[in-house]
Structures are given as C-alpha cells and as structure tokens.
C-alpha positions as CSV (number, residue, x, y, z in Angstrom):
1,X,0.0,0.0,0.0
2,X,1.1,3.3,-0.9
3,X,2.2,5.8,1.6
4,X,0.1,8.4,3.3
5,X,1.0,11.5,4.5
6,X,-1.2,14.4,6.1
7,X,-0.1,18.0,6.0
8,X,-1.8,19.9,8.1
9,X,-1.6,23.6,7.8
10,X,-3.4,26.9,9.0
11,X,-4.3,28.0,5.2
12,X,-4.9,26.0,2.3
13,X,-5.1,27.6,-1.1
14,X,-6.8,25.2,-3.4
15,X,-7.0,27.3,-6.5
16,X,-10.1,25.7,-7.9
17,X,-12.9,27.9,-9.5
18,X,-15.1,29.2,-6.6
19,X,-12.8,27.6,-3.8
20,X,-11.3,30.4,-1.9
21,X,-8.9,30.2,1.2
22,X,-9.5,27.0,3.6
23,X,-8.8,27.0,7.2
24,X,-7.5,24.6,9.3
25,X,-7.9,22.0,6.7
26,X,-5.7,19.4,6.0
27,X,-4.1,17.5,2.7
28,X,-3.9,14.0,2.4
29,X,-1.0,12.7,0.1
30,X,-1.2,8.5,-0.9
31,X,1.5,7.4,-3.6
32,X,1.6,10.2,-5.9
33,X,-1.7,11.9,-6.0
34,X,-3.8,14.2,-3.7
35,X,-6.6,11.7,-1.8
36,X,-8.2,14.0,0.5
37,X,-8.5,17.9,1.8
38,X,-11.1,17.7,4.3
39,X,-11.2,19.7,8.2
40,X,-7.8,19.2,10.2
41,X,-10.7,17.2,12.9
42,X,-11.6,14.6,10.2
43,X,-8.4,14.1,8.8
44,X,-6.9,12.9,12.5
45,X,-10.0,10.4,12.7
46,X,-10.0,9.3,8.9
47,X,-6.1,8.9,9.0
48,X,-4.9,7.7,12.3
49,X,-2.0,5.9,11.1
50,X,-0.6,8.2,8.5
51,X,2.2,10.3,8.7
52,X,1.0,14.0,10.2
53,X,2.9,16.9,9.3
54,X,1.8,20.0,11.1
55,X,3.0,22.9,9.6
56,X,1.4,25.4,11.6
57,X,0.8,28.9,10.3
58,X,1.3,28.4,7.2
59,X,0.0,28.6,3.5
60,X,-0.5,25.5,1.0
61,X,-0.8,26.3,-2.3
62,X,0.0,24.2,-5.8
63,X,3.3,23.9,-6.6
64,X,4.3,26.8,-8.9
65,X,4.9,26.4,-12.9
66,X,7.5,28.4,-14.5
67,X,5.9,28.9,-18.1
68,X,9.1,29.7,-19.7
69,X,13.2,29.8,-18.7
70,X,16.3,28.6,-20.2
71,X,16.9,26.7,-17.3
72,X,21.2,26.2,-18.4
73,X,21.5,29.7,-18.0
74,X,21.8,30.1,-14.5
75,X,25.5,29.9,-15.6
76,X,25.6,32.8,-17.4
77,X,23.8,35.0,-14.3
78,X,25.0,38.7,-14.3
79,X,27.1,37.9,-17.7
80,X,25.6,40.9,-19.6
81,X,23.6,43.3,-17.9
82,X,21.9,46.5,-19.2
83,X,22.2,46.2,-22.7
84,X,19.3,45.8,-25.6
85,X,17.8,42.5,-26.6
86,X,19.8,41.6,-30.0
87,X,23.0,43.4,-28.2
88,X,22.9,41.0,-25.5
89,X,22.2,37.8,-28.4
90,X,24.6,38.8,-30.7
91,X,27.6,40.2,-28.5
92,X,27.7,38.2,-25.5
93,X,25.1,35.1,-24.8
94,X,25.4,33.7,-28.5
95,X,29.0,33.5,-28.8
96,X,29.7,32.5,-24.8
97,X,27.2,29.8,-25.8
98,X,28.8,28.6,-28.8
99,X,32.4,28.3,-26.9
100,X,31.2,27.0,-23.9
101,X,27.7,25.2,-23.8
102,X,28.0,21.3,-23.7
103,X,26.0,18.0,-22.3
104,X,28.0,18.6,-19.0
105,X,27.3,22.5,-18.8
106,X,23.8,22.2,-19.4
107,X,23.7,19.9,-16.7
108,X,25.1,21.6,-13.7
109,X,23.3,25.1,-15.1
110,X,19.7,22.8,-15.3
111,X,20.7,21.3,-11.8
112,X,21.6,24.7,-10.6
113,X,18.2,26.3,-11.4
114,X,16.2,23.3,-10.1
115,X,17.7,23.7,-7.0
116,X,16.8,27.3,-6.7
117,X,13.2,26.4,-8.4
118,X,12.7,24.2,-5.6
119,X,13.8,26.8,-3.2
120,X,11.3,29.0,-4.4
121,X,8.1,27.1,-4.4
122,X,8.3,26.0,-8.6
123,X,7.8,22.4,-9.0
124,X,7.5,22.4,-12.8
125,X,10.2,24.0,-15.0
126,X,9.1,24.6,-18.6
127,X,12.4,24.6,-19.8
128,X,13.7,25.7,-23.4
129,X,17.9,25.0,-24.6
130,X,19.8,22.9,-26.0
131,X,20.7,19.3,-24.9
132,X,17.7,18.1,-23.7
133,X,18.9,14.5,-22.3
134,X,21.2,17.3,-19.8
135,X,17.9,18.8,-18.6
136,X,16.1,16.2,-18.3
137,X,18.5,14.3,-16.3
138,X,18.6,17.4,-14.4
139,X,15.3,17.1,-13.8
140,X,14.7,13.7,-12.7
141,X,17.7,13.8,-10.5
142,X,16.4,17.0,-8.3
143,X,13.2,15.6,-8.9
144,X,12.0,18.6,-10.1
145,X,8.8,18.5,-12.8
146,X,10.3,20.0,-16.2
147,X,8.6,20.6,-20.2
148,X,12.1,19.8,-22.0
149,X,12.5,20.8,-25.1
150,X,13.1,20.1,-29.4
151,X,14.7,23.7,-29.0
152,X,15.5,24.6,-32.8
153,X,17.4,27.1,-34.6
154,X,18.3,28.0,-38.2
155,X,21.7,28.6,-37.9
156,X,24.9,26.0,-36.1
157,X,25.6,25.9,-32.5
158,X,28.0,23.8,-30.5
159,X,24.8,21.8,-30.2
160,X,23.8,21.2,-33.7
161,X,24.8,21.7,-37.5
162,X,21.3,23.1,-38.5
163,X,17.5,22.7,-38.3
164,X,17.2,18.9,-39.2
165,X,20.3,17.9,-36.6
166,X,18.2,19.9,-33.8
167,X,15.2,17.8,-34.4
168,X,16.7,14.5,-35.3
169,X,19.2,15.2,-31.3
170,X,15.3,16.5,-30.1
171,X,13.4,13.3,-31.2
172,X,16.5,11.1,-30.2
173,X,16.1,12.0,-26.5
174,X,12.3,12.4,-26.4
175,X,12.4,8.8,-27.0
176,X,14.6,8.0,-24.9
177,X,12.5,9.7,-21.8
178,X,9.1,9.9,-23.2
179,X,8.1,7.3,-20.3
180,X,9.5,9.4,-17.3
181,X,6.4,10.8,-15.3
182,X,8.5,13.8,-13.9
183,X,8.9,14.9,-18.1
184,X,6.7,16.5,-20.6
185,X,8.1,17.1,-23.7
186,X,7.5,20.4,-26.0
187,X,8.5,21.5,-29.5
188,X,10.3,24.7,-29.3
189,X,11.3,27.3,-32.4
190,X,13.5,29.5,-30.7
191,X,11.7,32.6,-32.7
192,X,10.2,34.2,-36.0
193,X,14.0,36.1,-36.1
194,X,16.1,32.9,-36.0
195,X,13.2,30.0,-37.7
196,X,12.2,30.0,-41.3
197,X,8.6,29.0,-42.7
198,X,10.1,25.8,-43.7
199,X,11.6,25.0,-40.0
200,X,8.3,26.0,-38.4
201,X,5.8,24.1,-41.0
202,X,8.2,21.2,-39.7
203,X,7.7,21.4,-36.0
204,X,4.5,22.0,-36.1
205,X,4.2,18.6,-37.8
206,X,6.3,17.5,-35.0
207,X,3.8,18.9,-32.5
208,X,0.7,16.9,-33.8
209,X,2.5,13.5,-34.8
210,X,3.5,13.7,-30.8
211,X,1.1,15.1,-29.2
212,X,3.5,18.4,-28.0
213,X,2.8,21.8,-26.8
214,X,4.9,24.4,-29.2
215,X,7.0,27.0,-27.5
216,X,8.0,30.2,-29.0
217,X,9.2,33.4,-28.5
218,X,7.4,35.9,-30.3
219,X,6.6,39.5,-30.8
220,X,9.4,40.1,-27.7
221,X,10.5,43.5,-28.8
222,X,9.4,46.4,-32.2
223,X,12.9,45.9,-33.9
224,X,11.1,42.0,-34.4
225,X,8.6,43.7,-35.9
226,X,9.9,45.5,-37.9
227,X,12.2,43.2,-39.5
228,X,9.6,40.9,-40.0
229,X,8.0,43.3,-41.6
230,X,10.8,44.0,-44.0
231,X,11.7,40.6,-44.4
232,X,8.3,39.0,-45.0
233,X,5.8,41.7,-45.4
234,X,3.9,40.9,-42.2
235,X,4.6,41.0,-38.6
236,X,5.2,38.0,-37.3
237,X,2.0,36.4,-35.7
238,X,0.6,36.5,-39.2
239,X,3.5,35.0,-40.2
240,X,2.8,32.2,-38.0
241,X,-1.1,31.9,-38.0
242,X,-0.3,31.5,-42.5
243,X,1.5,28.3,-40.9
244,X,-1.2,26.9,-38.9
245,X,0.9,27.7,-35.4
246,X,-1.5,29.3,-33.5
247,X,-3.8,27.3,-31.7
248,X,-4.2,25.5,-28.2
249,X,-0.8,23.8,-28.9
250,X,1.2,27.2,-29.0
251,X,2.6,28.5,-26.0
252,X,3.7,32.0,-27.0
253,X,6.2,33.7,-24.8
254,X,6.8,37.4,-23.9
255,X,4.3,38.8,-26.9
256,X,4.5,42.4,-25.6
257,X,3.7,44.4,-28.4
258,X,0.2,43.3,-30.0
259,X,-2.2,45.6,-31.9
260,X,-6.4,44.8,-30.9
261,X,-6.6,42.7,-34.6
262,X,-3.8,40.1,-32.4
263,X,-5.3,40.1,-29.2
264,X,-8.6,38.8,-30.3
265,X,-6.7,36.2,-32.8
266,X,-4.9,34.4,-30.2
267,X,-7.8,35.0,-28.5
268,X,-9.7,33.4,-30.6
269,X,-6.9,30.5,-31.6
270,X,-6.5,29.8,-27.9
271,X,-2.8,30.4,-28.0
272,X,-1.8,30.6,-25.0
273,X,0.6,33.6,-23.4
274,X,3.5,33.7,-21.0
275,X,3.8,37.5,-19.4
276,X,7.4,37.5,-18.1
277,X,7.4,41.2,-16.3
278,X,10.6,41.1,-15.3
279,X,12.5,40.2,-18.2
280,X,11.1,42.5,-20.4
281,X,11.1,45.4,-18.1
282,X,15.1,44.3,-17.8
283,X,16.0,44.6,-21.4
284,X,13.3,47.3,-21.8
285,X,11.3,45.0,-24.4
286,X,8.0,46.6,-22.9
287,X,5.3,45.0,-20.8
288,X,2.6,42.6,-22.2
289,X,-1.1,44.6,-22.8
290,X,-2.4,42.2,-20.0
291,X,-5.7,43.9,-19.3
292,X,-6.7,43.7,-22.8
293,X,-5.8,40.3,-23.0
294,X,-7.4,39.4,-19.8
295,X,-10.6,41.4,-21.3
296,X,-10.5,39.0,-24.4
297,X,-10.3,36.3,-22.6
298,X,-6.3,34.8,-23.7
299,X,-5.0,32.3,-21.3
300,X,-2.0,34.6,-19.8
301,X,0.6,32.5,-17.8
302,X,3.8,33.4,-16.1
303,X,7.5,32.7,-16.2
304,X,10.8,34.0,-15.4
305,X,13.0,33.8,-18.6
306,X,16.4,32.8,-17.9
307,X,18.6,33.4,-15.1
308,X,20.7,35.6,-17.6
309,X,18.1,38.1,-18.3
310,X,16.3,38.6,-15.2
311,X,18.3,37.7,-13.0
312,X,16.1,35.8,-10.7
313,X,14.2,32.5,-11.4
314,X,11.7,33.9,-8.6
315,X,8.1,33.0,-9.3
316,X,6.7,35.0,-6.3
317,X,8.5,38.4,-8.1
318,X,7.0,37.4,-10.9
319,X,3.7,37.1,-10.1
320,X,3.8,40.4,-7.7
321,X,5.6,42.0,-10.8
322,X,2.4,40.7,-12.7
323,X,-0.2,42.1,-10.1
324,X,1.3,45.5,-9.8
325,X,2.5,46.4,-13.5
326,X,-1.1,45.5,-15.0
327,X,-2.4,48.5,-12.4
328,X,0.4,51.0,-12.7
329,X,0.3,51.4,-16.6
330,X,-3.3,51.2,-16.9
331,X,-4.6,53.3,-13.9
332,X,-6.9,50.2,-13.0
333,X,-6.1,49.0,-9.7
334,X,-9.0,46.2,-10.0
335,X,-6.9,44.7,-13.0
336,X,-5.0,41.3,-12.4
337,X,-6.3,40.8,-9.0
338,X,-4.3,38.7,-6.3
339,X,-6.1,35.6,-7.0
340,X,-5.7,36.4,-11.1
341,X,-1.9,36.8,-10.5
342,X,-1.7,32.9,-8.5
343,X,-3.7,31.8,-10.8
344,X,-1.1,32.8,-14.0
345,X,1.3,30.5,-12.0
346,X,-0.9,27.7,-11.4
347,X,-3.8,26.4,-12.7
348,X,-3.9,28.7,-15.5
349,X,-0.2,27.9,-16.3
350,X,-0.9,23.9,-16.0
351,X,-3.9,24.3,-18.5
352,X,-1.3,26.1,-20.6
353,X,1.5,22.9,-20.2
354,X,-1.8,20.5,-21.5
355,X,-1.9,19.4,-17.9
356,X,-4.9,20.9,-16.5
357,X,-6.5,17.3,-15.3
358,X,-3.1,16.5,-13.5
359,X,-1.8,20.2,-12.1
360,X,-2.0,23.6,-10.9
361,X,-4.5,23.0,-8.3
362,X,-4.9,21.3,-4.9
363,X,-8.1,18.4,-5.9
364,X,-8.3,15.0,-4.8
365,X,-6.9,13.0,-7.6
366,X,-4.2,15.5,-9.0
367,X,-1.0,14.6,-8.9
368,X,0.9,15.9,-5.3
369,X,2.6,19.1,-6.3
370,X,2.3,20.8,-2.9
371,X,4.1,24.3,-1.7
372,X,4.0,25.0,2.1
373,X,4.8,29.1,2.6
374,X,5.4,30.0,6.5
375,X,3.1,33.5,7.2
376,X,4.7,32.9,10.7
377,X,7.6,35.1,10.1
378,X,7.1,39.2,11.2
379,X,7.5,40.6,7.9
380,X,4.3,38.6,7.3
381,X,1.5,39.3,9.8
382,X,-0.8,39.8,10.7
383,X,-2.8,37.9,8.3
384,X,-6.0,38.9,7.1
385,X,-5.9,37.4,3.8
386,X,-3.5,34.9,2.9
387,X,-4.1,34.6,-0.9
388,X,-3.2,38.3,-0.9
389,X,-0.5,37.6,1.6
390,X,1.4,36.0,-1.0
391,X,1.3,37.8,-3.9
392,X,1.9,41.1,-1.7
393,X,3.9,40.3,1.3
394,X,5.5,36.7,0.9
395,X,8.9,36.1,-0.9
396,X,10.2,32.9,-1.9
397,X,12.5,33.3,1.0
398,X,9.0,32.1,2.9
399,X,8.8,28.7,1.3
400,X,9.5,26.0,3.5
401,X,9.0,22.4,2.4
402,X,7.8,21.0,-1.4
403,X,6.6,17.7,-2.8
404,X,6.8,16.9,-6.0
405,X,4.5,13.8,-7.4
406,X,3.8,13.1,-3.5
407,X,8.0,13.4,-3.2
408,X,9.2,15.5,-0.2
409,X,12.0,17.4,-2.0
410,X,12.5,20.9,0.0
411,X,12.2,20.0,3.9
412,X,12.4,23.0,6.0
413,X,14.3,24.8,3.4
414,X,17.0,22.2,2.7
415,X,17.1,20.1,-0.7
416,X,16.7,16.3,0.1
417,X,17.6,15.5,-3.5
418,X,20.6,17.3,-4.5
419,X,24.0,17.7,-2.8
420,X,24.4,21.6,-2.6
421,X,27.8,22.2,-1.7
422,X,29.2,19.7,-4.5
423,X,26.5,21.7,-7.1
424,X,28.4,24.4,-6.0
425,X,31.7,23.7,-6.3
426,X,31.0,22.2,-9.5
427,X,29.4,25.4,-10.8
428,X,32.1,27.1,-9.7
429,X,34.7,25.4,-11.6
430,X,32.7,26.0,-14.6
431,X,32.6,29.8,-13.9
432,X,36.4,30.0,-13.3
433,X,37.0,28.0,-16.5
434,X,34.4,30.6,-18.7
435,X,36.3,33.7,-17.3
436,X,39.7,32.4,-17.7
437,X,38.8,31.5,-21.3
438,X,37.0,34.6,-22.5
C-alpha cells in the first residue's frame, strides 16, 4: 500500500474555481496523488496511522509552474547586464554559448536552477535549450517537474549543425524519456528572427505527430517587428497563423507588443501567453497589454525567462511584478487581481503545459505538487488574507518544504535530493573556467 502522509496547515489555497482560502484543513497525500482535503478534525480520525505533518501557520498552495526559462542559463547570471535584446544575443550570450555550452554544462546550469526552483516554491520547469537528455537528467535527478525541449534554430551551435540535426538530437532524447512521469516534452522554435517558414511548418508537424505543446518566443521587442516586416511583409503572428501555429498547442512567450486585430486572434486561436514582467522590463522590451488580453479572454501565464536576463528564477516576483505592473500602466487598480496573479502561476499555467487534469491546483486525484509558505515570520503578519499575503507580502524566501508527485524534496528549506555544496563547487569550476577562457 502506498504511503500516506497528512499536512496539516493553518491556510490552504486550493485554486479551484469558486474555492477560496481553507482553514484549518488538511491534505492527504497516498503514492503520488492528492486523496483528500477535508477539516484538520476529520483528517486525524480518517487517517490515524498516517504520517502528520503540522505545519502550523502556514500557507499551502500548488506547486508553482514556471511557463518559460532557459533553465542552463543560470551559468551565465549577471554575464551581460543592461544592454538591448539583439545586443545581448549577438555580442555576449550567442557567442559565450557557442564556446562554452556542452552535455556537461547544461547539466550543472539545469541542476543549478532546479535547486533554486525548488527553493522557491516551482515544481514544474518549462524549460527551453539545447541538450535536452542534460535537462532532463537534471530534472529527474532534483526531482524537479520540467517541459524539456526540441529547442531549434536555423543557424549551427555547439549543439547542432542546422534545423534537421536539432530535431533529429530533439526526437533522439524524447524517445529516450518519453516514459519518465517527472517529463513532458515540448517542440520549441526559438523565434520568428532565427526559424524560417520551412523549420516551423516542420515542428509544427512534430507537435501533432506527438502530441506536443509548441513554445515560442514571439513579438518580444518592435525591432522583431519591424524586421519581419521587411523581411516578410507581415509582422510575425501573421506570419505564424499563415503556418497553422496558433492554436491551443502554442505557448507563446513574452508577446509584448500586440495591436487589438492580435489580441482577439490568439484569443480566438486559444494560444496561449506567457507574461514574463521582469525580463522585459530588464531589457526594456515593454510590458505585455495584460488587461486587454485578460478582457479577451487569452489564457495569460507566467515565467521567469532565464537566469541571464532577469536575473532571478523567482516566481513569487514574478507574479507580484504581474499584479502590480497591470495597475500601474493602466490606472486600473481592480486589473489582475491577487487571486488572477496565482492563478497565472498555477492552474492557468498547467492548463497552458496540457496538464490541467493533472496540475495547478490542490483536488483529490491530482497529482501531489504541494508548496507549504510559512506566514509565521514578522515581515508577514498579521494575516488577514492569505491569498493576498502571498502575492503582496511573501517572498520565496518564505517557502519552507515541497513535494513533488507526492515526493518531499525541499524539507524546511533544505534540498533532500541534491547535494548543494558539491552543485556548487561544481558550478564554480565551470565559472572560473568561462572567465579564464573569454
């Protein structure tokens, strides 16, 4: 018989439609999946013999999905700071990535930024590089949940010769860990810039031979625009919807500059949209138009981007940045309310991944992705509401303990699966090795 483990915890945060904030409830974990959330004084009757874990004042909430980072990156944190998007491509992360990116780099960077995922309440990584038997060895070793990528390209890397090599290396590992529960799989075009029609025609017949989500940059900054413009006549979501791209498969990243005509398209498409504030505030790319797109009815989700252009894979900045930025340029303070903002970074974000039946909320039956966040400490009382509490108070510094497919990985703030001061040193070769080479 599977094991069974009750957390017990002054606020639970289910994050299913209607279901605001319980209280003194408990959460009953057997094997994998979620089997009960009933009253703490049924639980203790109902479950005598399973294991109690009484985490006091604090919050439980669904494990948080990162729509979209380059999970490797972590390496190449604080690398190139204030500087334009293609500036920071062309002059710095392209050709450090071309001398230095390998199986074994993208290892320790992916094992790096699970760890501090896990830190920070994210349980699912959706991931997009190069080398995706690294990540996703990465991932099943911190136990982490990850989307690992086809990432293509259209031009050579230390990775691959050209389109067809990215695929063929893409579908090579995908079978290879298809089976894995811990691993969805996605088929990523880096972006309308660096993919031509021919490339994306063929991962998108990737996408529906497999079953795959798509993930894309697009629309990230005007100078895309424009070139698309003067390269193909239209701007680039036209581009793509010509292809057949935009649909419920397409998980469209950063899309900060869209007229009303793209808004209701994707709208109507159901493409869905991952808002990553701080990124594009960083390299002054914009901000995302989420009221109208919350107006229309788009499926907006949340990530980080990578560690080298944010700088932090911090979910709870992200979805505070979320929360506040929607009011500030718009003058609408009842825009991309508390419970909208946790909802970008849950359920909303799991129906964006094709895993709505499994994740992103606390049901019995879903699959054990549980975040406990202590409201104990003084920079968090007093309580009055704790859905609010975390989107405007909370850090991820407040995260206690995780499980991950009913797996305890984060106890009391320390990682049970991965050896930190060995990730550490390890990284920290790397590093000394990049800056003596450069």
């Amino acid at each position: 018989m599977s094991h069974t483990t009750v957390l017990k915890a002054r606020w639970i945060l289910p994050m299913t439609p209607g279901c605001q904030v319980l209280e003194q409830h408990a959460l009953v974990i057997q094997g994998e999946r979620i089997a009960a959330v009933l009253p703490q004084a049924q639980a203790a009757i109902a479950y005598p013999d399973a294991e109690q874990v009484d985490l006091g004042q604090h919050v439980l909430i669904p494990g948080l999905i990162n729509a979209h980072t380059h999970s490797a990156m972590s390496l190449l944190r604080g690398v190139a700071d204030d500087r334009a998007l293609m500036d920071w491509l062309q002059n710095h992360i392209w050709p450090l990535e071309k001398q230095w990116v390998s199986d074994d780099w993208v290892y320790q960077g992916s094992l790096l930024s699970a760890a501090e995922a896990l830190r920070g309440g994210v349980t699912y990584l959706n991931d997009m590089y190069f080398f995706p038997k690294a990540m996703a060895r990465a991932a099943l070793d911190s136990g982490i949940r990850a989307g690992v990528s086809i990432n293509v390209i259209d031009f050579p890397t230390g990775y691959g010769s050209g389109p067809d090599d990215y695929i063929a290396k893409g579908l090579e590992a995908y079978e290879q860990y298809k089976g894995e529960a811990l691993l969805d799989w996605t088929s990523a075009p880096h972006a309308p810039y660096t993919v031509s029609d021919e490339t994306f025609v063929k991962l998108r017949q990737l996408s529906e031979q497999h079953g795959l989500q798509m993930h894309c940059h697009i629309h990230e900054t005007q100078d895309e625009i424009e070139g698309s413009l003067k390269q193909y006549g239209v701007r680039p979501l036209e581009r793509l919807h010509k292809l057949g791209l935009l649909n419920e498969r397409m998980i469209a990243v950063h899309m900060v500059h869209l007229d009303e005509a793209e808004i209701e398209l994707i709208a109507r498409q159901g493409t869905h949209l991952v808002h990553n504030p701080s990124s594009n505030l960083k390299l002054a790319s914009g901000v995302a138009p989420v009221k109208a797109l919350e107006a229309a009815g788009v499926n907006t989700v949340l990530g980080t981007d990578g560690a080298a252009s944010n700088n932090r894979q911090d979910m709870f900045a992200e979805i505070r940045a979320a929360a506040l930025l929607a009011k500030g340029i718009t003058g609408d303070p009842l825009t991309v309310s508390a419970r909208t903002a946790l909802e970008m970074a849950t359920i909303r974000a799991a129906k964006a991944m094709g895993r709505e039946a499994d994740l992103g909320s606390l049901e019995v039956g879903k699959l054990a992705d549980v975040v406990a966040v202590s409201l104990d400490a003084l920079e968090c009382r007093p309580v009055y509401h704790a859905d609010a509490q975390l989107v405007y108070v909370a850090g991820r510094e407040h995260v206690s303990d995780v499980w991950v497919n009913g797996r305890r990985v984060l106890q009391q703030r320390q990682l049970t699966t991965i050896d930190v001061p060995a990730l550490l040193d390890r990284s920290e070769a790397i590093v000394t090795q990049m800056k003596a080479g450069r």
